[in-house]
N, C-alpha and C positions, 0 to 999 in steps of 0.2 A: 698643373692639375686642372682637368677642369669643371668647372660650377654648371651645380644644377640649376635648369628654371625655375624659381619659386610656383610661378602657376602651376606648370606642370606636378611640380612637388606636392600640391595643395589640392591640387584635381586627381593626382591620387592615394594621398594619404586616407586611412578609415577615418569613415564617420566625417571628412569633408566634401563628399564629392555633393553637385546639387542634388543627386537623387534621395541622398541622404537627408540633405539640409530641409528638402520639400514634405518628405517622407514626415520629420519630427516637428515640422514646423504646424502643425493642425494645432494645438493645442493650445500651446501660446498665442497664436492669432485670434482664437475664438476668448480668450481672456481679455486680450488686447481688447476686440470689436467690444464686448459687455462693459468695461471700462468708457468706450469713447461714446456707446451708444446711453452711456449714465452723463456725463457732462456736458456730452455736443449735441447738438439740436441735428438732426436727420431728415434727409429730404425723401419724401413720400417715397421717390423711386427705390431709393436707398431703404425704406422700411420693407417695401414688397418681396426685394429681393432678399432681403434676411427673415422676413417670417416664411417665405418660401422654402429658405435653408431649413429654417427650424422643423417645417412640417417634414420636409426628407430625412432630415436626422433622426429624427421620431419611428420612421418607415423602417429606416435602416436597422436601426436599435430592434427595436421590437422583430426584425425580420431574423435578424443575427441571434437572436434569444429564440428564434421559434425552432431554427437549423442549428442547434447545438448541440452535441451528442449527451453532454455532460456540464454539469455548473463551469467547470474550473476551463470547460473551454472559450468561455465569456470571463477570464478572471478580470478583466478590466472592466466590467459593468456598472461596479459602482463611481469608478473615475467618471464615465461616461457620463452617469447619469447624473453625479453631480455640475460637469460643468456642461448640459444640457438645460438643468433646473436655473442655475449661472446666467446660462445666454436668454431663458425665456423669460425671465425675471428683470433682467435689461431691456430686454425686450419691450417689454411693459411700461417701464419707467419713460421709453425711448417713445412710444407711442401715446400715451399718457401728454407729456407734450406736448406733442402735436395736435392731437385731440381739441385737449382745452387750449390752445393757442388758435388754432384754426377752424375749429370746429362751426365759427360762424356762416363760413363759405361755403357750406356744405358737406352732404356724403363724402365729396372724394378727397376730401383735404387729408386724409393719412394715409391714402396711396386705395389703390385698387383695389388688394387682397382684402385688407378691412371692410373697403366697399363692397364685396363679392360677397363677403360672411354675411355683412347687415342688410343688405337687400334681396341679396337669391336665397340664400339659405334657410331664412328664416322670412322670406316674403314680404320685405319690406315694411311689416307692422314691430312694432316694439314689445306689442305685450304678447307676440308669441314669439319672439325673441328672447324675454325674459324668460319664460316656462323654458323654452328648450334649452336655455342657459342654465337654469337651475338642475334641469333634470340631467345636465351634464357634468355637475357640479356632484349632484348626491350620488349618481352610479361612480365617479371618478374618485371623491371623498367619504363620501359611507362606505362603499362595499372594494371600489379595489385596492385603493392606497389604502385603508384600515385595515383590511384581508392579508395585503401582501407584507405590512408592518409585524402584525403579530404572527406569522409565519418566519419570518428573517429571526426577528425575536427568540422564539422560539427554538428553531435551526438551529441557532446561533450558541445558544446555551447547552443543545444536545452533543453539539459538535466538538466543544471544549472537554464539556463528561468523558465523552468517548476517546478522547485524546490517549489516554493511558493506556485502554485495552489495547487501541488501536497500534501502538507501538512494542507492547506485548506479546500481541501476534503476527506483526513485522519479526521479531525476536525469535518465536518459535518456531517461524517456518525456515526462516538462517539457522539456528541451528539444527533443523531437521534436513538443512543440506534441499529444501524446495524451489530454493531461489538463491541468485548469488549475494556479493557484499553489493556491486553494484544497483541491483533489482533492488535491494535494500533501501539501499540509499535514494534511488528515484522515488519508493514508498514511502519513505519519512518525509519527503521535501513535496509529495502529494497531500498527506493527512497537516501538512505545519501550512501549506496551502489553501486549504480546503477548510482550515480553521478561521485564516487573516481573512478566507474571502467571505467567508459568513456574517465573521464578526464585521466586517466592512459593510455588507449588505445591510446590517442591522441599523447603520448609524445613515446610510444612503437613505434608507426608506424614510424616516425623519425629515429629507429635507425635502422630499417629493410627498408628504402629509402636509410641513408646512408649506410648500410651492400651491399647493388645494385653498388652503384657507387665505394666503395672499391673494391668490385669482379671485376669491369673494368680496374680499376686501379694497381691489381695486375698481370693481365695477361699482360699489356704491360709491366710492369717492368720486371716480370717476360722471357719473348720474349726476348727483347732485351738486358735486362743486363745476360741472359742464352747464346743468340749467341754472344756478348763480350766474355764471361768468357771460351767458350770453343773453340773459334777463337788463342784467347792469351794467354791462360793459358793450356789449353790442343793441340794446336798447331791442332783440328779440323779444315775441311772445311766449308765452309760457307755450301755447302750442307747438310752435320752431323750435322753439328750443328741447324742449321734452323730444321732437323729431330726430333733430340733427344728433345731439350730443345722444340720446340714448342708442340709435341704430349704431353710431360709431365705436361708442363703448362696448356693447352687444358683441361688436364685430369683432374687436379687440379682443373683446374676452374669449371668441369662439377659436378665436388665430390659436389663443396661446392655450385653454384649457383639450382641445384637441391633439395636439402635442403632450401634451401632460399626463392624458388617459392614454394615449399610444402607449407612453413610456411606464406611467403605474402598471400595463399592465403585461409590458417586455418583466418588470420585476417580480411580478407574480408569477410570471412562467419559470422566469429562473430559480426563482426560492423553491418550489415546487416541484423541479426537475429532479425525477431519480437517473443516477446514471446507466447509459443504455447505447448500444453499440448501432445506433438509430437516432437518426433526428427524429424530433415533436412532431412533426406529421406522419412521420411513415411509420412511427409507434402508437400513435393512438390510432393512425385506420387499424393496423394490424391486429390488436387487442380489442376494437369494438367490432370487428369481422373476421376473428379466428373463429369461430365459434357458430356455425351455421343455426344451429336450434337458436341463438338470438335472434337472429335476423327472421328469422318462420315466427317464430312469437309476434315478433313486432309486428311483421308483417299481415299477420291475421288480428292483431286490437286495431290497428289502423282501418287494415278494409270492414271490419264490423263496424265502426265508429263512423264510416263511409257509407251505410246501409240503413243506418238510423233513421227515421223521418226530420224533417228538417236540420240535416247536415248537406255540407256540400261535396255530393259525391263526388263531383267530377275534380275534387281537387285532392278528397282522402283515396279514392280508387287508384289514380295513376302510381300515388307514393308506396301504397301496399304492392300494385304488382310488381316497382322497382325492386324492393324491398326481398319482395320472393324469387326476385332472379339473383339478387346478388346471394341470398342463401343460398339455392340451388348450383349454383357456379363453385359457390366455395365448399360444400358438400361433394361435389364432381371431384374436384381435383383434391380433399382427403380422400378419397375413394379411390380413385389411380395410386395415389402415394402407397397406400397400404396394400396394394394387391398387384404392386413389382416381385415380379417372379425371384426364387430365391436362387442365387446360383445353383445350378446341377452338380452334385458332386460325385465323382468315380466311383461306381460301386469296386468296391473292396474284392480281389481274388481270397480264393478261400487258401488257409494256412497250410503248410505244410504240416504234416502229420510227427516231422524226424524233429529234434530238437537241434538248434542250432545257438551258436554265440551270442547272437539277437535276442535269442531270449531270457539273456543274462542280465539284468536290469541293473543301470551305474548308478551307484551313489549320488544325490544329489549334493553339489559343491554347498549351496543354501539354498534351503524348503522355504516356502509359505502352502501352509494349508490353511483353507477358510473353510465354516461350516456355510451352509446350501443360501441362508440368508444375505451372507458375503460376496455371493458370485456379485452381486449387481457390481459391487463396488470395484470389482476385476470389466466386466462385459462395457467396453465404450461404446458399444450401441445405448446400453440402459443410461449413456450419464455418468459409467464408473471411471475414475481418477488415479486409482489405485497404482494404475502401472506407471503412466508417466513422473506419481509421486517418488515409486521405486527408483527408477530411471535417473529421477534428479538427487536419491540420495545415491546410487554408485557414483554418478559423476563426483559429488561432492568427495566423497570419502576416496577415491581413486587419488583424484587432485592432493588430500590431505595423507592418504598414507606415502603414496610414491608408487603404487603399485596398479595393476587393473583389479578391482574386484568383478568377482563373477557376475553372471547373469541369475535372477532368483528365478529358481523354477516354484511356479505357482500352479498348485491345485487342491479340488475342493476335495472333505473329507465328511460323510455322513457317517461317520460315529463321532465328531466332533458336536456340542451343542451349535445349535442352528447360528449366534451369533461370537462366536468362540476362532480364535484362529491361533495357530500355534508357528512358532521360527524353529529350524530348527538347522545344523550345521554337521554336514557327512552323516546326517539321519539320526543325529541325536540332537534332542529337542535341548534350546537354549534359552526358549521365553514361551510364554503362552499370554494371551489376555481375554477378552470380549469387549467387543461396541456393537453399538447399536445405529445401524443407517437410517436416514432420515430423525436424528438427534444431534446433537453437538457435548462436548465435553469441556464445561467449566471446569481450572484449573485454579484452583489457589494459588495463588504463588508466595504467598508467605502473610500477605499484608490486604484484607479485602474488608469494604464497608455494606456487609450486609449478606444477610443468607439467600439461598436460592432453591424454589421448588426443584425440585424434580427425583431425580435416583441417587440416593450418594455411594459412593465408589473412592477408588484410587486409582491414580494416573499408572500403567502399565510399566512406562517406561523410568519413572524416576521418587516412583510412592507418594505422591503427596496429594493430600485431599482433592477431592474434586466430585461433580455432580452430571451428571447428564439430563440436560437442559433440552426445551422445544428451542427450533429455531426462533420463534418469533421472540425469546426471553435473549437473543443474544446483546441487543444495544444494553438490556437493563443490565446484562452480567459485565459486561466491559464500562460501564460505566462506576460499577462495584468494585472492580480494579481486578476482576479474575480474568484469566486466558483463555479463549475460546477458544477450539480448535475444530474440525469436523472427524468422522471414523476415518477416512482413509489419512489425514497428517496424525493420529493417535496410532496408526499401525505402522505408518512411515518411518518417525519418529523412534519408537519402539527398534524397528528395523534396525536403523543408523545407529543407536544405543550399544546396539548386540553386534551388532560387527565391527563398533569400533574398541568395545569389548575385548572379543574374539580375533584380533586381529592377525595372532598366531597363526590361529589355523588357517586363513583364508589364500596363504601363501607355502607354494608347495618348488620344485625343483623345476617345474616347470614356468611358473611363476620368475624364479631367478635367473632364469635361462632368458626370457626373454626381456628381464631387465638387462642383463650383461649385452645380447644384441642390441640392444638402444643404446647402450653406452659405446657397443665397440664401433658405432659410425661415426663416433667425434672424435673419442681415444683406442682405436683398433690396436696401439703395442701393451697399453697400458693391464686389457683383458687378455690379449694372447701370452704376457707373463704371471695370468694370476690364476685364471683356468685353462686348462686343467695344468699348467705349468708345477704351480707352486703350491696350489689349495687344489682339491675336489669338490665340485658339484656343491655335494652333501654338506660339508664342511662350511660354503659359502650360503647355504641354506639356512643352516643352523645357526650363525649369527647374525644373519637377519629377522630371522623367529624372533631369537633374544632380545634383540632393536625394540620388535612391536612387543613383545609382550609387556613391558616399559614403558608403553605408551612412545614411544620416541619413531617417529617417521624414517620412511630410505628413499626419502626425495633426491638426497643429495649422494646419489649412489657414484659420483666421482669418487668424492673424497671417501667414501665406503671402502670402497675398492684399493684406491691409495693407503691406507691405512692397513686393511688387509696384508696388501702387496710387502710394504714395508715389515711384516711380521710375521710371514713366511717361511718355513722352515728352520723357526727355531721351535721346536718341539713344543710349543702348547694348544691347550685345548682351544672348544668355544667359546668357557666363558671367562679365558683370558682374552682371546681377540676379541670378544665383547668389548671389556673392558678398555683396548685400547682405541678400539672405534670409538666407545663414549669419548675419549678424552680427544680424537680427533674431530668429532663432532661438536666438543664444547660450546663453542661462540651459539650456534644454532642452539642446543641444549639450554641453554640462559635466555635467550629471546625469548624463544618458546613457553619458558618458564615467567619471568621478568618481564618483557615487553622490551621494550626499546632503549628504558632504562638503564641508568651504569651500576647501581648499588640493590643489592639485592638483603632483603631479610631475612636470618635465616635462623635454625637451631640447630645448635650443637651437641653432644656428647660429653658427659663429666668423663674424666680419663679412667678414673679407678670402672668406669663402667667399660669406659673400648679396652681395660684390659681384660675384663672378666670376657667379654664377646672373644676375642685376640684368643683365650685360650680357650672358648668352644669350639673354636673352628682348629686350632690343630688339634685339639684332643678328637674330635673326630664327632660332635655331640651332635646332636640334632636339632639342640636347642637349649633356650633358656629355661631358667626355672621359673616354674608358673606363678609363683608369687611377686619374682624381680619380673617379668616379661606383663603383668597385669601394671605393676607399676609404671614402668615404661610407656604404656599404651595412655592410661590415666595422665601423664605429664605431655606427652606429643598431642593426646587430643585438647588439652586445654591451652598448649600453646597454638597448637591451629587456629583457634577457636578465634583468640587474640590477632593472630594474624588474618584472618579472612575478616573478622571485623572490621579493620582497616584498609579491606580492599586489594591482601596480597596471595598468592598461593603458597602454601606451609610446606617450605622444605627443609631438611633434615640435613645436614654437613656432616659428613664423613671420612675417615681414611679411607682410601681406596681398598684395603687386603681385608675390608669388614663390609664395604657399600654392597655386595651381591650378598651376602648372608644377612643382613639385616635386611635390607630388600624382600627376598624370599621367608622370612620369618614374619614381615606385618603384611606384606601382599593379600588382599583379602580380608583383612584384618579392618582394614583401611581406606577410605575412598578420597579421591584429589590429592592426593598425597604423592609427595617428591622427596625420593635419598639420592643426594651428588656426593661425590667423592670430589675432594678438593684440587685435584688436577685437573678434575673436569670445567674447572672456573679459570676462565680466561685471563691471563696477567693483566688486561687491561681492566678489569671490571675488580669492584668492590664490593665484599661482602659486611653484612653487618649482624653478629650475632646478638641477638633476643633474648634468648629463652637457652639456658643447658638442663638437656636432658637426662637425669640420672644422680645430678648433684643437690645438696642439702641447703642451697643457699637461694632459689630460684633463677633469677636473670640473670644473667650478667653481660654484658655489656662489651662487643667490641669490633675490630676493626684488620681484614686483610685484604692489602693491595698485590 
């Protein structure tokens, strides 16, 4: 056999190769350098070249914060900045030093950069060295690291509040079918993001407050213990020395609080950033120059202000007339924008006079009618959302029945109230509501801290409290712990509700038809024995009706058909083959139900009661008697009750020759509610009964494998 190269093996194994090693290696080295630049004495060249670093890093940072679309695309800013505050803070120590070590020799005993700060910069005198150093201290330390602190601060706490709406309405738009599991999951791990970076930012800015008052703190140490040491040790006069040591301190101080204000005020950008599909520059021209009448404003207090006696024209004139060309420019070109010709459209031949088939109008599969206020929310010219919303709830619901749902024919209806829209399925109406666009809809959802202005209402699609809110009330209402949503997911929603509903109707022969050619391209004998062989059309229609109306999907339209097939021309109806599809469907039927789970909780039937059922059904009855059927209802909804308390869905255990007639007797009665039939439970899975329904004793207690 033969042996691989180690090197080769190691050059290309992940995460060995150099470009990797080099790639991760920034971090640690610059911890490394603040550690050696703390204990090892540093030769001048050696200082130049690292405060040099530090002023680029500062460039960099602050550049990286200006081109960011978004916070979370700097997530790493607070790392940054701390171990930037890290390196400038060794820095200091490192310089410090050398300072007072050599500082007797001169200016340039800590290397050049220092000496370029202490003598160009600031002119070679100390006491306007000092002013400029203070005055770089107070704009750095009063206004932007204190500004950008209590903003993070802030942020930071709004951010956490909002956490719960925020994952609320991640919630509501999955189940409105607007977004998938996926889309989901990238949004949660954005808002659980967007929380750590904040809170992170908040504890960053701390250390770039106190990296402020160190810089202060160094330069008097520095001053004074620089004129001691070359007063008494180097036998300098107070003049030299007050020369040498304060321009180098000076210089010191300008290296490292320069850097310092870069990066306070990289953090004040970023805390401040709302998210925007635009970096910082190309969003704030655009927003102070969308708007031509600003720019003509301005441009005429300038050149007035240019006209005054004793103003300098020639410096307010030029900036006014710039001023009023970039209006007039941006003026021009909204003016082309709005006056693009509309396309031409075909004028219309005039109608025939004779009546024809055409003007036999089809039933629509499913209506949306909106009143006149509504259109915007349909027209994607105005902004409206509405379709694409629909769009992603058929996808959703298609995926979850097994089937295609149709296309929603949408149109406006003025006898409807202005803000009013009604569903409705083959022309009869199945929901109605109203919203309001340009509002939003707070939802309760069971558990909220605090009330909220606005309209109170109920949620269309599922009754429960709720308000219609201004948008600007939306962070305080997510923060209260209700559901936000806008008009067009409040009608989406509603949508998805009613056609998973309705899921009967929305499935017709043609419908099963073109389920069976999807199937007969993987199983072509399997269909060719089962339509129109052995079942009719009709026949295979009708017990997939029965499937939905049970809530139960025909995704798995193999074993559908399989099951079918197998019971074939023994002479029964639908809702025998129903029945024996359930029981071929079982495994899925319990997922669905249960989850992933082996043992499911359930309730059962006192016997003396499945026998009184047992003989409604062959005597032929229609039903229960109203006073046992009231009972019955009183005992399943308090064991539900029990059950969804603990996080399970309430189903009901049955013999199979009773599971459709009880079925059809609470149907409507009823809501989230599951009747199985005990062949429907898979040998491998475990039930565990709760709760008997119908008997004198309450619970009892038990177990089939």
């Amino acid at each position: 056999m033969a042996t691989e190269n180690p090197a080769a093996v190691a050059a290309g194994a992940p995460g060995l190769s150099w470009q990797a090693l080099l790639t991760g290696a920034g971090t640690p080295i610059v911890l490394m350098l603040m550690l050696v630049m703390i204990v090892l004495p540093l030769p001048p060249l050696v200082l130049d070249l690292l405060f040099t670093f530090n002023i680029a890093l500062a460039i960099i940072v602050l550049m990286a914060a200006v081109y960011s679309s978004r916070p979370l695309d700097f997530a790493a800013f607070p790392t940054v900045l701390l171990i930037a505050t890290l390196l400038r803070l060794g820095l200091n120590v490192a310089s410090t030093r050398v300072v007072l070590l050599e500082g007797h020799t001169g200016t340039a005993a800590a290397g050049r950069v220092i000496e370029a700060f202490g003598e160009f910069v600031v002119g070679g005198s100390y006491a306007v060295g000092l002013v400029l150093f203070t005055i770089l201290v107070v704009i750095n330390f009063v206004v932007v690291t204190k500004g950008a602190g209590r903003i993070s601060e802030v942020t930071a706490r709004f951010t956490l509040d909002a956490m719960p709406g925020k994952q609320m309405a991640i919630d509501a738009d999955l189940n409105a079918g607007l977004i998938s599991q996926d889309d989901a999951l990238r949004r949660r791990e954005e808002v659980s993001r967007e929380a750590d970076f904040y809170g992170a930012m908040d504890g960053a800015s701390k250390f770039v407050r106190g990296d402020a008052i160190a810089g202060i703190l160094i330069l008097l140490i520095n001053v004074l213990g620089g004129i001691a040491i070359g007063m008494l040790q180097h036998d300098l006069s107070a003049t030299d020395a007050a020369q040498n040591y304060t321009l180098l301190t000076i210089g010191d101080g300008l290296v490292a609080q320069i850097p310092s204000m870069l990066l306070s005020t990289a953090a004040a950008i970023i805390v401040t950033r709302v998210s925007s599909a635009q970096d910082m520059g190309a969003e704030v021209t655009l927003q102070l120059t969308s708007n031509p009448r600003i720019l003509f404003v301005a441009a005429g207090i300038i050149g007035l202000i240019g006209f005054v006696p004793g103003m300098p024209g020639v410096v307010f004139v030029p900036i006014a007339l710039l001023l009023g060309v970039m209006g007039y420019l941006r003026w021009q070109s909204q003016q082309v924008g709005e006056a693009e010709p509309e396309p031409v459209r075909p004028e219309r031949t005039p109608e025939n006079t004779e009546l024809s088939w055409d003007d036999v109008a089809e039933v629509d599969e499913i209506g949306l009618e909106v009143g006149y206020r509504l259109i915007s929310l349909v027209d994607r010219n105005q902004g409206g959302d509405l379709l694409s919303r629909i769009k992603g709830v058929r996808k959703k619901l298609s995926q979850e029945l097994g089937f295609l749902v149709h296309s929603v024919h949408i149109r406006d209806n003025l006898d409807l109230s202005p803000n009013a829209y009604r569903i409705s399925l083959h022309d009869v109406v199945v929901g109605e509501g109203e919203v309001f666009p340009g509002r939003e809809l707070a939802i309760n959802p069971g558990q909220t801290f605090g009330e909220l202005e606005g309209v109170a209402t109920r949620d269309p699609t599922f009754g429960l409290d709720a308000v219609w809110i201004d948008p600007g009330q939306r962070g305080d209402a997510q923060t209260k712990g209700y559901t936000v949503v806008d008009s067009s997911t409040v009608i989406a929603t509603h949508l998805s509700q009613l056609l998973k509903n309705h899921a009967r109707e929305l499935i017709g022969q043609d419908g099963v038809q073109q389920l069976l050619d999807k199937l007969a391209r993987s199983s072509p004998k399997l269909v060719e024995n089962l339509v129109p062989s052995a079942m009719s059309l009709g026949e295979v229609t009708r017990v997939l009706q029965n499937l939905l109306e049970e809530g139960i999907p025909v995704r798995d339209m193999r074993t559908i058909a399989e099951a079918l097939a197998d019971q074939a021309g023994k002479g029964q109806d639908s809702d025998a083959l129903t029945a024996k599809v359930r029981i071929a469907l079982g495994p899925s039927i319990f997922q669905n139900i249960n989850g992933t789970g082996d043992e499911m909780s359930v309730m059962a039937l006192d016997s003396k009661l499945e026998q009184i059922l047992l003989g409604s059904i062959q005597q032929g009855a229609g039903g229960l008697e109203p006073s046992l059927l009231d009972s019955v209802i009183r005992q399943v909804l308090a064991a539900s009750a029990k059950l969804e308390a603990e996080g399970k869905n309430p189903v009901l255990l049955v013999a199979g020759n009773i599971r459709l007639f009880l079925s059809r007797l609470l149907r409507g009665r009823m809501a989230n509610f599951y009747i199985l039939a005990y062949d429907e439970i898979p040998s491998t899975k475990t039930i565990k009964v709760v709760a008997t329904i119908g008997g004198s004793a309450g619970a009892l207690q038990g177990e089939k494998q």
